[in-house]
C-alpha positions as CSV (number, residue, x, y, z in Angstrom):
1,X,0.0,0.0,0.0
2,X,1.1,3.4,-0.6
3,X,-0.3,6.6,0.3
4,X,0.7,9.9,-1.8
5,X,-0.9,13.6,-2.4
6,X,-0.7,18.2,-3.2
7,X,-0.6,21.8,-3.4
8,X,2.1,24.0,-4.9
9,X,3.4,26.3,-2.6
10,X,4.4,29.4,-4.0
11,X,8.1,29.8,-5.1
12,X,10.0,32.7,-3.1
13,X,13.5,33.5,-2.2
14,X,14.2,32.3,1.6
15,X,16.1,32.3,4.3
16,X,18.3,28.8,5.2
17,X,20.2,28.4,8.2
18,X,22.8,25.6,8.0
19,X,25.0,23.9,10.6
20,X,27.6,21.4,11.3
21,X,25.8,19.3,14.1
22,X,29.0,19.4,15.6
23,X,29.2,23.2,16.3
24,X,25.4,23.2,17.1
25,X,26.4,20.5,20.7
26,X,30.0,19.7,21.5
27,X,28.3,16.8,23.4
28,X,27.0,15.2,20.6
29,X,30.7,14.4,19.5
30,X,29.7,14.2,16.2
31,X,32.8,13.8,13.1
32,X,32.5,12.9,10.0
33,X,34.6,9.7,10.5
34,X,35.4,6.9,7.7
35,X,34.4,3.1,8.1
36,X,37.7,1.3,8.7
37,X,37.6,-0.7,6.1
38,X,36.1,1.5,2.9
39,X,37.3,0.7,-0.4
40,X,40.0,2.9,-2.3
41,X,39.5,5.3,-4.6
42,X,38.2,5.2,-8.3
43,X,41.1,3.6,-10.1
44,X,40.7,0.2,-8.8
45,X,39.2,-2.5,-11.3
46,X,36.0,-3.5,-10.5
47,X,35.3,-7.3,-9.2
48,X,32.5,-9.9,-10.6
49,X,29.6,-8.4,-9.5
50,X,26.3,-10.3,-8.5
51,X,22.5,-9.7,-9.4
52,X,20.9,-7.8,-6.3
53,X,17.6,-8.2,-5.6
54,X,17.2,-5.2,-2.5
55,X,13.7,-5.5,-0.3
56,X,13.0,-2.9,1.9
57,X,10.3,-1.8,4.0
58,X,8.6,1.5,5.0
59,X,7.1,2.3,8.2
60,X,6.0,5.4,7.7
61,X,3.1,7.2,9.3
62,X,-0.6,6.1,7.2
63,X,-2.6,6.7,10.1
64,X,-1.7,8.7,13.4
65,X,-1.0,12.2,14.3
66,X,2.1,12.5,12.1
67,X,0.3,11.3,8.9
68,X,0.3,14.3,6.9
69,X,4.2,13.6,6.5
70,X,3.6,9.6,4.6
71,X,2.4,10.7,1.5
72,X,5.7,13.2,1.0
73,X,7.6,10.4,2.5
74,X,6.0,7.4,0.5
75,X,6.6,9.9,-3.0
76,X,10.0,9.9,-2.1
77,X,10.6,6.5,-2.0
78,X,8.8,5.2,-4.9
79,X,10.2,8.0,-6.8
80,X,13.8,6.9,-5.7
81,X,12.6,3.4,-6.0
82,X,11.8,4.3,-10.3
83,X,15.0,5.6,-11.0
84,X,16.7,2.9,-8.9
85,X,15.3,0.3,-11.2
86,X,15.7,2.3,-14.4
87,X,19.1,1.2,-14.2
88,X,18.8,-2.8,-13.2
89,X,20.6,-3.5,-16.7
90,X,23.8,-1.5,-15.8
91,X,23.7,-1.9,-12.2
92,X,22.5,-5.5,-11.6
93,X,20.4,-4.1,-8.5
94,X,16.6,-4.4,-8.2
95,X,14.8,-2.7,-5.5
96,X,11.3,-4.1,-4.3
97,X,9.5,-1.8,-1.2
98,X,7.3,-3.3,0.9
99,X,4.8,-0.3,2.2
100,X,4.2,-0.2,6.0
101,X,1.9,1.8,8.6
102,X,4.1,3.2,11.6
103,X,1.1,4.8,13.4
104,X,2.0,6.5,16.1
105,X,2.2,5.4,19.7
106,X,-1.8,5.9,20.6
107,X,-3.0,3.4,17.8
108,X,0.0,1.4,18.1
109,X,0.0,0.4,14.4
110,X,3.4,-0.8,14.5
111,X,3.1,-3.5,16.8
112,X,1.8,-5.6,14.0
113,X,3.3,-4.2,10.7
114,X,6.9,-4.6,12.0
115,X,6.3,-7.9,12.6
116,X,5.3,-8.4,9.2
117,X,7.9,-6.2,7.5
118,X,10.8,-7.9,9.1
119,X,8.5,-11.1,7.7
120,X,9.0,-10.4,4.1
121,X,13.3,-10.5,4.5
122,X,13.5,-6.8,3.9
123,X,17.3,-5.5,4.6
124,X,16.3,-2.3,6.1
125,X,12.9,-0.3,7.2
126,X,12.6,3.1,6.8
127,X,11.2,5.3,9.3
128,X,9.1,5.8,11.6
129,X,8.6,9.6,10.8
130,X,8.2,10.1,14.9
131,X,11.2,10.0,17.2
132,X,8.9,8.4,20.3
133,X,7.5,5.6,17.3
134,X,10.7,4.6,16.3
135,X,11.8,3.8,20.1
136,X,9.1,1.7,20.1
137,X,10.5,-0.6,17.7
138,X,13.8,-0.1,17.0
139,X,15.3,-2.9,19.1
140,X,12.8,-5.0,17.6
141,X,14.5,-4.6,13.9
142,X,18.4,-4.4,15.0
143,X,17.8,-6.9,17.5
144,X,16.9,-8.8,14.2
145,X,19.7,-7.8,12.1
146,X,18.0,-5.4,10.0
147,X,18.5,-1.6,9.6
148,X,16.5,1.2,10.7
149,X,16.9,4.0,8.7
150,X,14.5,6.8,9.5
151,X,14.3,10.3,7.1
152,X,12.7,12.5,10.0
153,X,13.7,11.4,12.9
154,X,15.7,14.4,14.8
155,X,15.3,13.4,18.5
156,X,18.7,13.2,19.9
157,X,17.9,10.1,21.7
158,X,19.1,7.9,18.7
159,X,23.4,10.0,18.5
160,X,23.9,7.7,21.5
161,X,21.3,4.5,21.2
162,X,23.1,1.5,21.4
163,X,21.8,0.2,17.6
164,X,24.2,-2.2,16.8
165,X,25.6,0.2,13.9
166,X,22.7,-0.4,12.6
167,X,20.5,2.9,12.2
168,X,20.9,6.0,10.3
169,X,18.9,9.3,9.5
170,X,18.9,11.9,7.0
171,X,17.7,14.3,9.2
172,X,19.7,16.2,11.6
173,X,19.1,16.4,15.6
174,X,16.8,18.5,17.0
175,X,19.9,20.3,18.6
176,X,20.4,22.3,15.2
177,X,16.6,23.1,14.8
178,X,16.2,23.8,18.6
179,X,18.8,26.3,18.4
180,X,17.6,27.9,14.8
181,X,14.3,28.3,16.5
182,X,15.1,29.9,19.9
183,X,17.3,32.4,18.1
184,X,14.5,33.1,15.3
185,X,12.0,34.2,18.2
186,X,14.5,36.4,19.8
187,X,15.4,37.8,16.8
188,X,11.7,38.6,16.0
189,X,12.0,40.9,19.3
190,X,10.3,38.9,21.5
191,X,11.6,38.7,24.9
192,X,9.0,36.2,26.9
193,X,8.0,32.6,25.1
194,X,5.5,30.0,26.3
195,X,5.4,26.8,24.8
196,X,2.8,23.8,24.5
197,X,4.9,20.2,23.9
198,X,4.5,17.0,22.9
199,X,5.4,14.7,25.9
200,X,7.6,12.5,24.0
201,X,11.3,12.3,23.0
202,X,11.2,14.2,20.3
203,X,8.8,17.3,21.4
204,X,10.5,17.5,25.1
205,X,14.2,17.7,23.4
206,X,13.6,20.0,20.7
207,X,11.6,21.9,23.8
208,X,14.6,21.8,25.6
209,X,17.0,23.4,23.2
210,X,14.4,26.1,21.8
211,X,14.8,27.1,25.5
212,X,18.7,26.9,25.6
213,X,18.9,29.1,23.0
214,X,16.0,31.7,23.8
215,X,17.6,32.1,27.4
216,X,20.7,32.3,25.9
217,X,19.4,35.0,24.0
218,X,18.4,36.8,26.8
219,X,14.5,35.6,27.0
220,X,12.5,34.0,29.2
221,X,10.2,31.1,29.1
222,X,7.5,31.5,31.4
223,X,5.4,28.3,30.7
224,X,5.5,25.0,28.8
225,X,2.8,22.4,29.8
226,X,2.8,19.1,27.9
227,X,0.1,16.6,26.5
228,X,0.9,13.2,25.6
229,X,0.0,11.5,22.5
230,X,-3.7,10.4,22.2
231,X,-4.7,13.3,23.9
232,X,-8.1,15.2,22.4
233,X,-8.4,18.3,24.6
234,X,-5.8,20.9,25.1
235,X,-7.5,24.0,27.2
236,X,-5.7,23.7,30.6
237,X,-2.3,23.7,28.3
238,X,-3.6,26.7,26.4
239,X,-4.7,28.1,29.3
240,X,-1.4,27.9,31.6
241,X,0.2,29.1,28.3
242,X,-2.1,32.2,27.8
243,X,-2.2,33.5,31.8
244,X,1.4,33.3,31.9
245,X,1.2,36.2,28.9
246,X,3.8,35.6,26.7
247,X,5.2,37.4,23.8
248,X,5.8,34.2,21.5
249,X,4.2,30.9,21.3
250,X,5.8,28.1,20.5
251,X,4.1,24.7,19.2
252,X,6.1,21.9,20.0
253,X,3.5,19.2,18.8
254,X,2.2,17.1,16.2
255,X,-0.9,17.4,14.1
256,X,-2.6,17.9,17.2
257,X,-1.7,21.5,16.6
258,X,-5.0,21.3,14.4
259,X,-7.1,21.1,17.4
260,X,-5.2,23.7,19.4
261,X,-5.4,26.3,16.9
262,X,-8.9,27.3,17.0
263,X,-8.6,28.0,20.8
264,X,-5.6,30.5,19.8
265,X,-7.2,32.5,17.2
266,X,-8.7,36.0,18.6
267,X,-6.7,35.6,22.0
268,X,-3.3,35.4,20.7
269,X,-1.5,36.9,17.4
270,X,-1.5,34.8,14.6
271,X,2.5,36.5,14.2
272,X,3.5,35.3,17.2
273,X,3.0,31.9,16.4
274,X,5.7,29.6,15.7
275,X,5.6,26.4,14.3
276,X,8.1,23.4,14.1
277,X,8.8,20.3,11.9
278,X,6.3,17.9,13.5
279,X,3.3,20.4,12.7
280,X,4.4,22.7,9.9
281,X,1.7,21.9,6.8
282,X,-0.3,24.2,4.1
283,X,-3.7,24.0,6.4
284,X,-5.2,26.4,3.4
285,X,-8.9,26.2,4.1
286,X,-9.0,24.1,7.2
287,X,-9.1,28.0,9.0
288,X,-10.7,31.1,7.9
289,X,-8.8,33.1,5.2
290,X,-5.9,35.0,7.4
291,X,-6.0,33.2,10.6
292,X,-2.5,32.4,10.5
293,X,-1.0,35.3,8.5
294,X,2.4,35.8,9.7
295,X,3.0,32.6,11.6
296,X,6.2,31.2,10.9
297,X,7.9,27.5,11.2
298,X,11.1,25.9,11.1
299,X,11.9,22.7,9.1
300,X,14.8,20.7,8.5
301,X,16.0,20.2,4.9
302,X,16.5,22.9,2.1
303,X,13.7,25.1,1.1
304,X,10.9,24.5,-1.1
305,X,12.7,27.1,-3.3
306,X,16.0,25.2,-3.5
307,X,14.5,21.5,-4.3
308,X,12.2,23.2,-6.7
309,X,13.3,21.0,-9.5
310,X,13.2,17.9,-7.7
311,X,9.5,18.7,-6.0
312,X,8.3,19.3,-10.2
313,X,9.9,16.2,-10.8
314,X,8.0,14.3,-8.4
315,X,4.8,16.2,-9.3
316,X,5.4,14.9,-12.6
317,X,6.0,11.4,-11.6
318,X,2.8,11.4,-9.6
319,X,0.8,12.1,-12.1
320,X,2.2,9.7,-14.5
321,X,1.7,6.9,-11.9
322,X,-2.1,8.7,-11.6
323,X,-1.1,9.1,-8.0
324,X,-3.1,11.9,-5.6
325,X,-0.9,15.1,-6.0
326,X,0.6,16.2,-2.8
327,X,-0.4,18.9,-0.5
328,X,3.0,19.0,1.2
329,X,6.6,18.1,0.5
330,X,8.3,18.0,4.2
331,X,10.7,15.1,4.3
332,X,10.0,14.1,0.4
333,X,14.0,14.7,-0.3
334,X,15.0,13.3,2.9
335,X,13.2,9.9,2.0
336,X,14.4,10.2,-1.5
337,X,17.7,10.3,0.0
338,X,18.0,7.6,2.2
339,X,16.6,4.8,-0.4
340,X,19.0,5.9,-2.9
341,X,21.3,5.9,-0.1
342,X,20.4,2.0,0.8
343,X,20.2,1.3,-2.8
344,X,24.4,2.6,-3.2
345,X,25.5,0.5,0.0
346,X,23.9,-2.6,-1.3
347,X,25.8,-2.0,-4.8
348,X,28.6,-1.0,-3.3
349,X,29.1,-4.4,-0.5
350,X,27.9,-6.4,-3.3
351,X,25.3,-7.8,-1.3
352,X,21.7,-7.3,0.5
353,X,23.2,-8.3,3.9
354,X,21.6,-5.5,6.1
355,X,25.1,-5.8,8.1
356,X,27.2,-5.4,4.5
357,X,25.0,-2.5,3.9
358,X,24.9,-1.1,6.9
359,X,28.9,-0.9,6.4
360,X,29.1,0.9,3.3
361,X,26.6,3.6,4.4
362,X,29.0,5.5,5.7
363,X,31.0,5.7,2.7
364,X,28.7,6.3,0.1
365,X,27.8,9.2,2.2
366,X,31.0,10.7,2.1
367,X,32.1,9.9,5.1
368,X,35.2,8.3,4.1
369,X,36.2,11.5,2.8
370,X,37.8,9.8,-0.3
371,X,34.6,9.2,-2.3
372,X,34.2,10.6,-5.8
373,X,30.8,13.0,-5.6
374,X,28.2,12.6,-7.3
375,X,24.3,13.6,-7.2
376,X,22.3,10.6,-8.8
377,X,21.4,7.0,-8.3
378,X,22.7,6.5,-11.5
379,X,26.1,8.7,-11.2
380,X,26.9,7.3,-8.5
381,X,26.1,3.4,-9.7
382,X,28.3,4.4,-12.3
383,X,31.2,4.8,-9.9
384,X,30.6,1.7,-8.0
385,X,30.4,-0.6,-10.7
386,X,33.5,1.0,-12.5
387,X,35.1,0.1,-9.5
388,X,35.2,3.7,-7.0
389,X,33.9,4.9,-4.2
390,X,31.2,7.4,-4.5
391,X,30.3,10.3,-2.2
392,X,26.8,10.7,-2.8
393,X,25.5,14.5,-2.4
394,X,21.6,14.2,-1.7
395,X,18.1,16.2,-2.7
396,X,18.0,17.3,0.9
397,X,21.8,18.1,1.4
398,X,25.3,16.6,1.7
399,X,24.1,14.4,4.2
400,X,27.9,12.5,5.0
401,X,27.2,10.3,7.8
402,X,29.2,10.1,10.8
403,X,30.1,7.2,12.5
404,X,26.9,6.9,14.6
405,X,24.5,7.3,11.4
406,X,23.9,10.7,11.9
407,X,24.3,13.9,8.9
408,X,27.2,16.3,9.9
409,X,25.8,18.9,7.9
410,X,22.0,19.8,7.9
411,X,20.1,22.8,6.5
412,X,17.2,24.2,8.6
413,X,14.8,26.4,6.6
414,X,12.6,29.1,7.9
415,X,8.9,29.3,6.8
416,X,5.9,32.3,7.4
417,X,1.9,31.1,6.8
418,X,0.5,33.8,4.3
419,X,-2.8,35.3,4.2
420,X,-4.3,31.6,2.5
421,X,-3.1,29.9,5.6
422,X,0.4,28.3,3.1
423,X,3.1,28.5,3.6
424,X,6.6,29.9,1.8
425,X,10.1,30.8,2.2
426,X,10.6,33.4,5.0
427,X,12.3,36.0,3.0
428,X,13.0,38.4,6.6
């Protein structure tokens, strides 16, 4: 099954703010360290080569409070997935998915499709979209020697889970985006900030370092109630949030955010509102014209702008494949990314084993530093099979992988909601 969608946003200039994850938290100890043992460089002659036959899965949010992000996230793959096996007759490699419902952790939907995925020999899973899902399972898929590869996960939970080297992300820690954020509502002149957040890994992190930087700033955060997942009603958090009379709000949530909304509009400025990656989405006319004019949102990834070629090209393949067009592109590149990503390690061990794989991610990253770069499946096949080592620069960034399976460079871009309730490039 697989679940895709859209809406053009409209093209602006923007702002991007972009970070090494290692100058955004010492702590991390993030460096863009080789695997020990990657191949040399592009001279060598390439060896017999078998035929691949890939399998991977997708648990990626259908259903659940985060499922406005699977149909972006599901385009990406089976658009990665078309070029992948455009090339089968050059490469040798074939890449079957197997689509997948994470859920989230109120309906639990992963408690049975994991079972199943890891029951149709897949090498790796990708996702969950959520940081608290993919806790829920992920020693269930290294424990069975299969990798986890998730293209929105940015809790910083997973720099130091012990994974058995076995999962990655193409999106950067919440460290980076915390920090982008907490500066952004300074910046805006604001010098109090209350906050409503998700009571999970990922919304009590990024929490965390929007505060760190907005007190390092020199603001104050006067309140920050939580929910937890499943929850319906949000007035005592709005409430607490609104008597403590801050300058800025900050929405650390989900699509829950959809609910809260209504309860904001007419007691709080729609330009003091400030969204972040796990609810930032064109709500159009789900509000009254203007309700959110002004607003703005952080999101990891380039801008809309800057992939504009690639988000055309996947309208277009939609629509060839008489798929629904999609009403929002957040983490479209970054799932792009990591199946091309999978696609290059399998071609490059010369084998499906998830533990081969997981070995060469690194290196067709660029993390060996020796790689030869390149920017498509194809390009970079070509390398491989000639007998290199490519560095492969994604859609949604350089990506280079350190030696925990997270990017050391990441892009966060800055959105603001216009008068339709859209979003675009926040040219401030």
């Amino acid at each position: 099954m697989s679940v895709f969608g859209k809406s053009r946003p409209a093209r602006s200039r923007g702002k991007v703010w972009t970070g090494v994850a290692v100058t955004a938290a010492s702590a991390l100890l993030l460096s863009a360290c080789a695997s020990g043992d990657a191949d040399s460089g592009s001279g060598e002659t390439a060896g017999p080569r078998d035929e691949l036959a890939l399998t991977i899965g997708t648990a990626l949010p259908q259903t659940g409070n985060l499922a406005f992000l699977g149909p972006p996230e599901e385009a990406g793959v089976a658009y990665a997935t078309s070029q992948i096996n455009e090339v089968t007759d050059s490469t040798g490699l074939t890449l079957d998915v197997v689509y997948g419902d994470s859920g989230d952790t109120d309906n639990k939907a992963y408690e049975t499709e994991i079972p199943r995925l890891l029951g149709e020999d897949v090498s790796a899973i990708l996702g969950a979209a959520s940081s608290g899902t993919s806790l829920q399972f992920i020693d269930q898929v290294v424990g069975a020697g299969v990798i986890q590869f998730s293209p929105a996960n940015t809790s910083d939970a997973f720099t130091t889970y012990d994974d058995n080297g076995l999962y990655f992300r193409t999106a950067p820690s919440d460290v980076l985006q915390g920090e982008v954020l907490g500066n952004l509502i300074a910046e805006d002149g604001n010098q109090t900030l209350g906050l409503i957040v998700l009571n999970d890994s990922y919304g009590t992190g990024l929490a965390k370092y929007v505060t760190d930087a907005f007190e390092a700033a020199g603001g104050e955060v006067v309140a920050a109630p939580t929910y937890n997942t499943g929850d319906t009603t949000f007035d005592a958090q709005i409430s607490e949030v609104l008597a403590a009379d801050p300058d800025a709000i900050a929405l650390i949530t989900f699509d829950e955010v959809s609910t809260m909304l209504p309860s904001l509009f007419g007691q709080f400025p729609s330009d003091k509102l400030y969204f972040v990656d796990g609810n930032l989405k064109n709500f159009a006319d789900a509000f009254p014209t203007g309700s959110l004019t002004g607003a703005k949102g952080t999101l990891p990834g380039l801008t809309i702008d800057s992939i504009a070629d690639f988000t055309g090209e996947l309208d277009s393949f939609l629509e060839a494949e008489g798929t629904p067009a999609l009403e929002d592109y957040s983490y479209a590149a970054e799932s792009f990314d990591a199946t091309v990503l999978l696609s290059l390690a399998s071609l490059a061990a010369n084998s499906t084993d998830p533990a081969a794989i997981a070995e060469k991610l690194i290196e067709v990253s660029g993390g060996s530093g020796d790689g030869e770069k390149c920017s498509s499946y194809a390009e970079c096949a070509d390398i491989i099979v000639g007998g290199g080592t490519a560095d492969y620069d994604g859609i949604s960034g350089p990506i280079t992988f350190d030696e925990v399976g997270d990017p050391t460079e990441a892009s966060i871009g800055i959105y603001e909601f216009g008068e339709d309730n859209n979003y675009v490039a926040y040219e401030g």
